[in-house]
C-alpha positions in Angstrom: -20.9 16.3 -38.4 -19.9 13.0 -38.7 -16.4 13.9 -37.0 -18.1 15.3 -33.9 -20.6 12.1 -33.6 -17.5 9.4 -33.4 -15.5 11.7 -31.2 -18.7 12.0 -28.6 -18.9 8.1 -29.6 -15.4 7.5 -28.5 -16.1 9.7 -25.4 -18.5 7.7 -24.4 -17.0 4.3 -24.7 -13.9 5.0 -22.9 -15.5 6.9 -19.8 -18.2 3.4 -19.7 -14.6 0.9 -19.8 -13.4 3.3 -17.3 -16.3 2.1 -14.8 -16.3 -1.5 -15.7 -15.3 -4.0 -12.5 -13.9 -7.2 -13.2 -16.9 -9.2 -11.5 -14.3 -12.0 -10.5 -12.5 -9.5 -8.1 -13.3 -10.4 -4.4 -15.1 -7.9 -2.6 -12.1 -7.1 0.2 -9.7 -6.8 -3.0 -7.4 -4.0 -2.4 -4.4 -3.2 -5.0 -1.3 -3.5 -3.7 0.1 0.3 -2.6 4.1 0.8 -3.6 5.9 3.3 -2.7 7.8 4.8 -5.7 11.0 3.4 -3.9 9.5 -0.2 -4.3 9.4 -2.0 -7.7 7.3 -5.3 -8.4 8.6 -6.5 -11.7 5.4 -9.0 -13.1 6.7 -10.0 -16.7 9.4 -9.8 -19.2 8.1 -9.9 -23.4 11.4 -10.5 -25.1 12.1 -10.7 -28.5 14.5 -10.0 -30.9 13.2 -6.5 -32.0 11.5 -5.9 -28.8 12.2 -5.7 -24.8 9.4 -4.6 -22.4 9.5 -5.5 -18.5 5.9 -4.7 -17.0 7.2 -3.1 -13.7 4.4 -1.8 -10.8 1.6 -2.3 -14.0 3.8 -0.2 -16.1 4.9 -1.5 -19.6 8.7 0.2 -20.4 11.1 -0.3 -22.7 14.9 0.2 -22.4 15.7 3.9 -21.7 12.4 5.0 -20.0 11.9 5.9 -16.9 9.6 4.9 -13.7 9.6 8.3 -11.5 13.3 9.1 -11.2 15.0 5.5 -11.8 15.9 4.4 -15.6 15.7 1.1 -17.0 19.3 0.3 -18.3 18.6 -3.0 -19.3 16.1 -5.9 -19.8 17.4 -9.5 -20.2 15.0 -12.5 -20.5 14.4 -13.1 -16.9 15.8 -10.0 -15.6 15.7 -6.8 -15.4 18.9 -3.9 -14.2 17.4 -0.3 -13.6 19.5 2.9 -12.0 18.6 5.5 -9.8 21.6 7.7 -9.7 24.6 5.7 -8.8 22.6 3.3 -7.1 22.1 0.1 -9.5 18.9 -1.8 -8.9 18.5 -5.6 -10.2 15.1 -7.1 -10.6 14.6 -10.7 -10.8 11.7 -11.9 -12.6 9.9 -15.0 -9.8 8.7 -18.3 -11.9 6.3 -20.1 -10.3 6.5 -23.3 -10.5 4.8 -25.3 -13.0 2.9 -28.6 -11.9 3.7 -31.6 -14.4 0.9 -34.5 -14.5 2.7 -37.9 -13.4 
């Protein structure tokens, strides 16, 4: 019994975190559409143990896959993926940081 009530619990919870908005969003706020051709590469978490690049929202590790192109490998600001013979480097952007004077 118990079992059933946290799975209907659980249920719950996700389809309401499903519907939340972030109330910060502007109204004419559209997501970006890519094509599975195009890839937006947003951040690199590199450690010694562990390499993800967060590519079009995705978080992937060395060896996955995004559609039909493999990530070969991820450096610290960079990132080298493959889509058949075709090799495909991603170049993490930095904004620039403003220093006070």
């Amino acid at each position: 019994m118990f079992k059933i009530v946290a799975l209907m619990a659980g249920i719950l919870t996700s389809s309401i975190a499903f519907s939340l908005v972030d109330p910060t969003r502007p109204v004419s706020y559209a997501p970006p559409v890519l094509s599975e051709s195009t890839f937006q590469l947003s951040s690199i978490l590199f450690s010694g143990q562990r390499k993800v690049a967060v590519i079009n929202g995705k978080a992937l590790s060395e060896g996955e896959s995004l559609g039909k192109t493999k990530i070969i490998k991820i450096n610290k600001d960079n990132v080298l993926l493959k889509n058949g013979s075709k090799r495909i480097p991603l170049v993490l952007e930095r904004a620039p940081v403003k220093r006070k004077r």
